[in-house]
One Martini backbone bead per residue (centre of mass of N, CA, C, O) as a GRO file, in nm:
protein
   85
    1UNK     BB    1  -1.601  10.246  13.929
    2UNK     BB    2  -1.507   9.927  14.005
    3UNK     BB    3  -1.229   9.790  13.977
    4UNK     BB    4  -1.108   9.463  13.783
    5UNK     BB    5  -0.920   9.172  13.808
    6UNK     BB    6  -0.815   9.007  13.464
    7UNK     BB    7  -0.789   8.735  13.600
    8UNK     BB    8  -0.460   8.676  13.624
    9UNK     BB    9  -0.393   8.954  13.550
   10UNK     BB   10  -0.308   9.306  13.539
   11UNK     BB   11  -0.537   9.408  13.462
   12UNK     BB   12  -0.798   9.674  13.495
   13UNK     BB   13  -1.108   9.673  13.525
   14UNK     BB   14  -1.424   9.722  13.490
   15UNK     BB   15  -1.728   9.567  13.566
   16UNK     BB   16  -1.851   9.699  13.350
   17UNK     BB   17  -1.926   9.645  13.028
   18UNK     BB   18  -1.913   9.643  12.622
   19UNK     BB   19  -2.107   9.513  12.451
   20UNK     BB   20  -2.028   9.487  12.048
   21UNK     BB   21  -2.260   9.302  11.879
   22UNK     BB   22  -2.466   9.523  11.801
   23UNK     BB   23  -2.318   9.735  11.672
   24UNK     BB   24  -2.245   9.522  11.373
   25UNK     BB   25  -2.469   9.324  11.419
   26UNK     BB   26  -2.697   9.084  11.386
   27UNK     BB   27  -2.903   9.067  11.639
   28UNK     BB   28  -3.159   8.909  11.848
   29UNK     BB   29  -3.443   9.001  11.996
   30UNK     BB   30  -3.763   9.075  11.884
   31UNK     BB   31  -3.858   9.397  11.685
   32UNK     BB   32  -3.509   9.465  11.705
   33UNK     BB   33  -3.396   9.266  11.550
   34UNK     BB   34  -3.103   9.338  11.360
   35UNK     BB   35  -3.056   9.647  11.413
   36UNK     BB   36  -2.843   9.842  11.354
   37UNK     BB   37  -2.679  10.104  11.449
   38UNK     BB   38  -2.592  10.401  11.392
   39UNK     BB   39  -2.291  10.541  11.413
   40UNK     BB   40  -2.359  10.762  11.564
   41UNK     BB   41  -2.486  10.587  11.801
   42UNK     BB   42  -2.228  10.419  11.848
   43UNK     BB   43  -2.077  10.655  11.989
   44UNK     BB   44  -2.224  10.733  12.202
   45UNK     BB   45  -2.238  10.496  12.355
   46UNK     BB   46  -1.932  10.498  12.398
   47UNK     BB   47  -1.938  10.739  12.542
   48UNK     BB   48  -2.121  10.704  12.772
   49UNK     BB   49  -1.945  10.454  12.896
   50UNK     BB   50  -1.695  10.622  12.968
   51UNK     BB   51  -1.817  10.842  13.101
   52UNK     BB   52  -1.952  10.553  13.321
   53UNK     BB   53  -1.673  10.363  13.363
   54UNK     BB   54  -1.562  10.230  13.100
   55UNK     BB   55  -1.284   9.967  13.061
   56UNK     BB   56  -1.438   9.769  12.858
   57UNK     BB   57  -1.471   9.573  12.605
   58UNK     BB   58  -1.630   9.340  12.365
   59UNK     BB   59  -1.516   9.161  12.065
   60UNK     BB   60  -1.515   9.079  11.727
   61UNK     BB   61  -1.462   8.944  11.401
   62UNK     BB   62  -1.796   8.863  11.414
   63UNK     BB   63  -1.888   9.180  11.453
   64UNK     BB   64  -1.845   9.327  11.241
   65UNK     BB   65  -1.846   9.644  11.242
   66UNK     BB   66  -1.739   9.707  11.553
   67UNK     BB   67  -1.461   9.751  11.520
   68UNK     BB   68  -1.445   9.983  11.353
   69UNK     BB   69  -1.584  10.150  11.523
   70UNK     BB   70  -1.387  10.153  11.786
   71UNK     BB   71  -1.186  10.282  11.620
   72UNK     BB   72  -1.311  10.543  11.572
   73UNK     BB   73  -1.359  10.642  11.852
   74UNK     BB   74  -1.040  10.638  11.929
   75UNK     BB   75  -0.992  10.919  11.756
   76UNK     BB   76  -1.214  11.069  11.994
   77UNK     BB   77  -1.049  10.987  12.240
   78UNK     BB   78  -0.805  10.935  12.518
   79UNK     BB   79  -0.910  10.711  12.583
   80UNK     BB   80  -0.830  10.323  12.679
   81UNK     BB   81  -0.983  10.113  12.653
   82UNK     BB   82  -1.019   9.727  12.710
   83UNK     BB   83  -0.996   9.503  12.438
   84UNK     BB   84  -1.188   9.213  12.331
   85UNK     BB   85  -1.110   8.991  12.060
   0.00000   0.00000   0.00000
């Protein structure tokens, strides 16, 4: 995945990051609004994202869980997403 820099910053992010909404709060469309995915669930997501070249996270703290997540993840791999709170 191609860098690209973030806003006038130095920051060098991936294209596509990892929005992390659904992770934690209850939020959505469908069948499936509303529903957290268990915890397993989301580290894997996390995983699968970071090693497809993924290096920018998107949280905030009416994210609910997500920021503990993210932060749990971040404990399990040496990797070190750029996150946006």
């Amino acid at each position: 995945m191609h860098p690209r820099r973030l806003g006038k910053t130095n920051l060098m992010i991936s294209e596509v990051g990892l929005g992390a909404l659904e992770m934690g709060a209850k939020y959505g469309i469908g069948e499936d609004a509303g529903n957290i995915p268990p915890e397993p669930e989301a580290m894997e997501l996390m995983r699968a994202a970071v090693e497809a070249g993924v290096t920018f996270f998107d949280s905030a703290g009416a994210y609910a869980l997500s920021e503990a997540r993210i932060g749990k993840f971040l404990k399990t791999t040496r990797q070190r997403p750029t996150i946006a709170t």
